[in-house]
N, C-alpha and C positions, 0 to 999 in steps of 0.2 A: 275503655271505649269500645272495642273490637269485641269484648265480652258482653258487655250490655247488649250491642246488635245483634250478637247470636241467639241472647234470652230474648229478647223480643222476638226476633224469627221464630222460634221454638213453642213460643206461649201461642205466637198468632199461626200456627198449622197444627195446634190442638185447639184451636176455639175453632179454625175452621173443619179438622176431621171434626169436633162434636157438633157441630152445624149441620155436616153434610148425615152423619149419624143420625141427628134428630129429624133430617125430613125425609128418611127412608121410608117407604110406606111397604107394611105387610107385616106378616106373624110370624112368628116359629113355634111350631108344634113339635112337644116331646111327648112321647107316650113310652110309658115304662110299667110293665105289669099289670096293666087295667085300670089304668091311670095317662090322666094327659094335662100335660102342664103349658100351656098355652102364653107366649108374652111376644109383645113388639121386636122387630127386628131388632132396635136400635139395641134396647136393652141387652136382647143377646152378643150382641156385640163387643158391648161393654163389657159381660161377664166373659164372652172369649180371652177379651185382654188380660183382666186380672188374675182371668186361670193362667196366663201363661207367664204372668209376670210373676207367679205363687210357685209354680213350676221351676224356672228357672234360678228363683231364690234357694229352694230349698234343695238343688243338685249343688248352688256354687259349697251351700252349708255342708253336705256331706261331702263331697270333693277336698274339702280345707281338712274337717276332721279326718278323712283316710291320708291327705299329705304330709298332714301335719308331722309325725315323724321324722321324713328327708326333709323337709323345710328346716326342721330343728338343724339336724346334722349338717345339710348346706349352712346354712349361718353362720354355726360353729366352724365350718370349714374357711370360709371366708373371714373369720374374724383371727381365725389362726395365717392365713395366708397373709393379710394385712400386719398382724405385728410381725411376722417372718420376713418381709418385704422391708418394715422399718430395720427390722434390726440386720438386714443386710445392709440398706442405708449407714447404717450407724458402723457399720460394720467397714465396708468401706471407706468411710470417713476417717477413722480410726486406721486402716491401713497408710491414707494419704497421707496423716498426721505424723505416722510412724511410730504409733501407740501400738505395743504388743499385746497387750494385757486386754487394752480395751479388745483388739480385733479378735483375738483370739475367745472371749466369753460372748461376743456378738457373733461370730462365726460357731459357737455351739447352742446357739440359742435355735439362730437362722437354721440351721440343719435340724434340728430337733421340732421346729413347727411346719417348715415347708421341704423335708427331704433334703433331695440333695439338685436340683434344680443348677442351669449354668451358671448362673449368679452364687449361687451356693458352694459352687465347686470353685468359682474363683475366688473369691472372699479368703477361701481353705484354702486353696496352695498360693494366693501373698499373705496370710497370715502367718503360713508354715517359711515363709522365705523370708518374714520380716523378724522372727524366729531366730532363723539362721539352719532352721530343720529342711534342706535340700530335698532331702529323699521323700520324706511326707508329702511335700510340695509336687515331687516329679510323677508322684502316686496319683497325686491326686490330677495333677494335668494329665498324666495318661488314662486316668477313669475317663475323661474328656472327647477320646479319641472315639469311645464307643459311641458315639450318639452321633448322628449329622450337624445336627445343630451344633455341635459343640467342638467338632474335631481341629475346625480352624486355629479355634482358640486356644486349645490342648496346643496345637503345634507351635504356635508360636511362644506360649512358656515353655515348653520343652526347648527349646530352641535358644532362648536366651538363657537357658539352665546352663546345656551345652557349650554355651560360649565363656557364661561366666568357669565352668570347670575346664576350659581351656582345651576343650574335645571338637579339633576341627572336622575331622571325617563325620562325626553324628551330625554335629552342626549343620553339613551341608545338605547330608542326606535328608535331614527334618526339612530344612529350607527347600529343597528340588520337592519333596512332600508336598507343601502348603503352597508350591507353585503350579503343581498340575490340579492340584484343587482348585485353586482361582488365579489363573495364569497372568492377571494383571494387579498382583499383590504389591505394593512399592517396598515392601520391607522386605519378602522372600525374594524379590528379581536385586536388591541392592545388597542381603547376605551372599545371595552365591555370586556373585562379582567382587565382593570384599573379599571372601575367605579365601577363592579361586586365586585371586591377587596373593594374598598373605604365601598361599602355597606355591607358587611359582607357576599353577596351571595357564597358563595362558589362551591356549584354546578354549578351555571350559569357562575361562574369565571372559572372552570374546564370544562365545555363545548366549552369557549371562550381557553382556553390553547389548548386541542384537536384541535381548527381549524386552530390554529396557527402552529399545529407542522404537520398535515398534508399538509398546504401549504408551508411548507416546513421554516417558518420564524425564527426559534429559531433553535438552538444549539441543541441537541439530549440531550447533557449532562443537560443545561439549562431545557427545558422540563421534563426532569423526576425527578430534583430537586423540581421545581415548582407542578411538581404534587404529590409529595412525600409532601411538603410543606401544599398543599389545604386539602390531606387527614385527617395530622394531624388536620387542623382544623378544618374538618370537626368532627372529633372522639370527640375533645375539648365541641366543639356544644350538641355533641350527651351525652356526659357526664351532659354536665350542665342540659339536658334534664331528665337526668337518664336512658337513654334506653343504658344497659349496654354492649347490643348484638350490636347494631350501631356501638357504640364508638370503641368495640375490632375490628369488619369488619376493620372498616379505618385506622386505627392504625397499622393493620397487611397489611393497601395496602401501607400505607405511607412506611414499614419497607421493601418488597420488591422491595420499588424503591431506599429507602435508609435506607438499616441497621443499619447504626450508628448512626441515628435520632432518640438523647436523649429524645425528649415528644414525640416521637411514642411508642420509647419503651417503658417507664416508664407508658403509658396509655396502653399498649399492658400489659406488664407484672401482674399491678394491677387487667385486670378484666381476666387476665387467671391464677393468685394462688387466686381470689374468686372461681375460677370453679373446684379449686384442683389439678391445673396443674401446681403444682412450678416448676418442673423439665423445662420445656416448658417454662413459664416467666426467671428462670435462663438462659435458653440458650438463647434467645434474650436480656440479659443483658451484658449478656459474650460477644456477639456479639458487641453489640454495644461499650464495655470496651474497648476490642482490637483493637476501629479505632479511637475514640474520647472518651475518660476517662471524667466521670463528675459524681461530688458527688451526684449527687443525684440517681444517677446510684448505687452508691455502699450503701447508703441509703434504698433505694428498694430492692436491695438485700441480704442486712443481713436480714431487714424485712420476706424475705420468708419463714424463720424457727424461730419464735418467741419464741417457747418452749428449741433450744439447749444449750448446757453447749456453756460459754464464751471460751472453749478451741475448741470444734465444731466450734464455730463460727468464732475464730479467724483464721483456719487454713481454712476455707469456703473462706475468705474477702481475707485471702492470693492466695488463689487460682483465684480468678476472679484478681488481683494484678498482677500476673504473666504473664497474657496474654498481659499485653502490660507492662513491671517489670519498664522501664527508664521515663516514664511521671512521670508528677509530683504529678499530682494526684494519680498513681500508689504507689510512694512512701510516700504521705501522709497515703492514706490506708492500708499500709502497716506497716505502725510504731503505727495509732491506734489499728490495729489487734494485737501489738505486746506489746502495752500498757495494754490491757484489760487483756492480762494474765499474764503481770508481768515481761516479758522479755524487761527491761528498757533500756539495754546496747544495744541491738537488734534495740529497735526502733532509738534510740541516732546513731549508727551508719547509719542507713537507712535514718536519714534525710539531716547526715552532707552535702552531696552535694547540698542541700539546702541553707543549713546555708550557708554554703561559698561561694554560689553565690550571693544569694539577696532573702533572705528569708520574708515571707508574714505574713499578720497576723496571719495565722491558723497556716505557722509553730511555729512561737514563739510562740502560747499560746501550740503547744504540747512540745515546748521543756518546756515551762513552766510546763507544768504539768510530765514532765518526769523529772526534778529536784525537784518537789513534792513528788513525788515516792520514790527516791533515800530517803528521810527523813533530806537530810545533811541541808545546808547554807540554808535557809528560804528564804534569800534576793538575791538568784539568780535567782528563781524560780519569784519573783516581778520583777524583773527587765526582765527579758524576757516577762511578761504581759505586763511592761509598754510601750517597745518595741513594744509590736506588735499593741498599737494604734499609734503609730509615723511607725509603718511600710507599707509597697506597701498594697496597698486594694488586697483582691483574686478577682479572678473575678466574672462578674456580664456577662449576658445578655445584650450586649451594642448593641446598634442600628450606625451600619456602616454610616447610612446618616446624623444623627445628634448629634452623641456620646453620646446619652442619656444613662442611664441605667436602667434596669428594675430587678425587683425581678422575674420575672417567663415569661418563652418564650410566646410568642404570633405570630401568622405569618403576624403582620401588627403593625407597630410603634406607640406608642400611642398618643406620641407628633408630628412627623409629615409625619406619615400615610404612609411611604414607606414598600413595601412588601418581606418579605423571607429577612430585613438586621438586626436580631436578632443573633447576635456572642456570644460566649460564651469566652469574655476575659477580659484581668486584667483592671481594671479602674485606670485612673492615678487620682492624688489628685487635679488636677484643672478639673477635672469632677467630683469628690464628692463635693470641693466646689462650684460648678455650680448647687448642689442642693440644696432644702431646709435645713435646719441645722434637722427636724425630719424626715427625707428620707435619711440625711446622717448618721444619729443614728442609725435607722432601719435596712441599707444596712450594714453597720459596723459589728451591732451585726449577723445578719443573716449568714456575712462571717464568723465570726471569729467561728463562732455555727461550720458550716458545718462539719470541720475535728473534732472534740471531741464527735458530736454527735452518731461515731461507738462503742465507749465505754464508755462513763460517767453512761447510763444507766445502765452497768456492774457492774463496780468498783463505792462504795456506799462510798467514803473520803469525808468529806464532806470539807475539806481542799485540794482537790483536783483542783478545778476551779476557776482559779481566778474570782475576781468579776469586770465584763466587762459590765453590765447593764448600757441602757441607759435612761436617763431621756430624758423628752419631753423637745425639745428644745434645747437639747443639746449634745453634743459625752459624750460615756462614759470616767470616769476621777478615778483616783486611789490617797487619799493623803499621801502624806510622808512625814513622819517628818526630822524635821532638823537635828534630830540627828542620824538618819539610816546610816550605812556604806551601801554605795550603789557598787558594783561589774557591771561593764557594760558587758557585754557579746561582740565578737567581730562583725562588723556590714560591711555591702557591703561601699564603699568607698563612696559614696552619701547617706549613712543613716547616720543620723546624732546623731539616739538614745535620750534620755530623754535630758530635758533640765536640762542645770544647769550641775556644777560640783560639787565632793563629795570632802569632807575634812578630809586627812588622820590625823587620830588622834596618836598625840604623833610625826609630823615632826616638827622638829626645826624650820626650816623656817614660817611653818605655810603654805607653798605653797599649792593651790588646783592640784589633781595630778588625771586621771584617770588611773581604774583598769579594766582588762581584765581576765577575766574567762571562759572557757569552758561550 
């Protein structure tokens, strides 16, 4: 439709130019040699045109025949460009598939019609990598480097060349490379925080976290954890170092980004009651109690007054206990504090909702020792020991990525090297047997330590602690003889309590019968 109106426009401003043509009035005189050629304006007119339209035909005609040549060679250029372009396609496609053959006869096609072009060059070094030909490949990424266009891309196969050959110092230097080229690259700003991490740099790892959270790549929350995370180990360093003033700096920057960071604080509190500032260590303990409770928190802080009476001190441990009263740990601490001075019915009540959920080993060995106290049944007090090596382990420092566990935080997995996944929780018993049998001795004893160590140093029974030592080689083991009246204590519905059954003495039947006690 839109075509038609244009022809019609077209047909009617040549019927009206030959209109206005035909009512032109006058002549044109040509004289040539003694000669004179005489005709209507209109006419000449006309014949203007067609000279110019004979004109301009016969320049396009010889302009074609002089191009004609490069026209050839462009064509042929572009028809060679076009299957160079397919067969980088195919080429490609063939590398994704993980076809060597194929990639490799389409990558010498693609080079042989279009050069060697960035497409071209990568095509050839994941061909050369799918191969398994490394070095072709690192050739060919570093031809890469030469060109702008291309270096980025160079750097980044270089770069996971690097990694796969297990060459951290190249690694990083490639990555710091492809980061001052485009300083908001997510992969070169999350290499050099990785490898920086795997090397122990901490500062350089905290540099690399900084560029990340200004390009805006992490979670705000994420970031300050992380760097609350580097501080501490930073402080760790600094300790091992011995420069005492270091360690507290970092420790006090890790605790502003996050307060409840049990080895900040515990590194923060140590070197500020060496400087005579318990008060100051206590309130970064308190702090940290109130968000996440951990023994070794309340460890450090009975430590801050070493010279008080056990009734100062117990009502000190109650006090840090309060601030967070329903944790578990709150109520472990709570019953030792209650233990050291004697109020045995106090602690016995503050653990029951322990007991009657699913009690650990550090409660049974203090109800153990809280029926030591009491002076009565001898064999109930064993029998809650023997329980708590058949009971749930307390917890350990377990690593989120490989359930490993460990004795003391670290901000980098020992076994397999993942950063900031050290938790502070309960180990189930097919991750103790997943360790060696003297790591599962050590870990044992260590938990069961944790809660008695707020008062045994106090109260001097030497009948007070059961005996839970382990040998090398093996968990600690308690023997009884056959003729003990054994008392089971009541136990969560999946504990299954000491093996074997007791034989009540003087039934007729002779039947084995368990007993349940308080």
């Amino acid at each position: 439709m839109i075509r038609a109106l244009w022809l019609f426009v077209i047909v009617a401003l040549i019927a009206v130019a030959a209109v206005i043509l035909a009512d032109l009035k006058g002549s044109v005189v040509l004289q040539f040699e003694g000669r004179e050629i005489r005709m209507y304006l209109s006419v000449a007119a006309v014949i203007v045109i067609l000279l110019s339209i004979l004109t301009i035909t016969l320049y396009r005609v010889i302009t074609t025949f002089v191009d004609a040549p490069g026209e050839f060679f462009r064509w042929r250029a572009m028809g060679r460009r076009r299957k160079g372009f397919a067969a980088l396609t195919r080429g490609l496609v063939a590398v994704a598939a993980g076809d060597d053959e194929e990639a490799r006869l389409q990558t010498k096609k693609a080079i042989s019609l279009v050069g060697e072009p960035p497409l071209a060059l990568l095509l050839a070094a994941q061909a050369s990598q799918l191969e398994g030909d490394d070095e072709t490949a690192q050739r060919y990424y570093t031809q890469m480097l030469q060109s702008k266009e291309t270096e980025f891309l160079g750097l980044r196969g270089l770069y996971l060349a690097a990694v796969r050959r297990g060459d951290g110092p190249q690694a990083i230097s490639i990555a710091e490379r492809a980061r001052v080229l485009r300083p908001k690259t997510r992969w070169a700003l999350n290499a050099l925080f990785d490898l920086n991490v795997a090397r122990g740099a901490w500062s350089e790892a905290a540099a690399a976290l900084d560029a990340q959270t200004r390009a805006k790549q992490l979670d705000l929350g994420l970031g300050r954890r992380r760097r609350a995370v580097l501080s501490a180990a930073l402080a760790k360093d600094a300790e091992r170092k011995s420069d005492a003033e270091t360690a507290l700096a970092h420790a006090q920057d890790a605790l502003a980004l996050a307060p409840a960071f049990a080895p900040a604080a515990l590194i923060a509190a140590k070197h500020l009651a060496a400087q005579g500032k318990q008060w100051k260590a206590g309130s970064l303990i308190e702090t940290a109690w109130a968000q996440e409770p951990h023994p070794d928190l309340a460890r450090a802080y009975a430590a801050l007054k070493p010279e008080e009476s056990p009734q100062a001190r117990a009502k000190r441990l109650a006090g840090l206990a309060s601030t967070n009263p329903e944790h578990p740990e709150s109520r472990i601490l709570s019953a030792a504090a209650s233990i050291s001075v004697g109020r045995l019915d106090e602690a016995r009540e503050t653990l029951r909702p322990l007991v009657d959920r699913y009690p650990s080993a550090r409660v049974c060995l203090l109800m153990a020792d809280i029926e030591k106290g009491f002076g009565g049944d001898s064999m109930v007090a064993r029998e809650w020991s023997l329980r708590a090596m058949r009971a749930p382990q307390d917890a350990y420092w377990t690593c989120s990525a490989c359930a490993r566990t460990h004795h003391e935080w670290s901000p980098t997995c020992s076994a397999c090297g993942a950063f900031d996944t050290h938790a502070w929780l309960s180990g189930t018993r097919a991750t103790v047997e997943a360790m060696t049998p003297v790591e599962a001795a050590q870990a044992y004893v260590d938990a069961t330590d944790a809660g008695a160590a707020l008062y045994r140093d106090v109260v001097k029974h030497d009948d007070m602690r059961p005996s839970l030592r382990a040998r090398e080689g093996e968990l600690p083991m308690r023997d009884v003889t056959p003729d003990d009246r054994i008392v089971f204590p009541p136990g969560a519905p999946d504990d299954p309590g000491p093996d074997g059954e007791d034989f009540s003495v003087g039934d007729d039947d002779g039947r084995r019968k368990r007993r349940g006690a308080w």
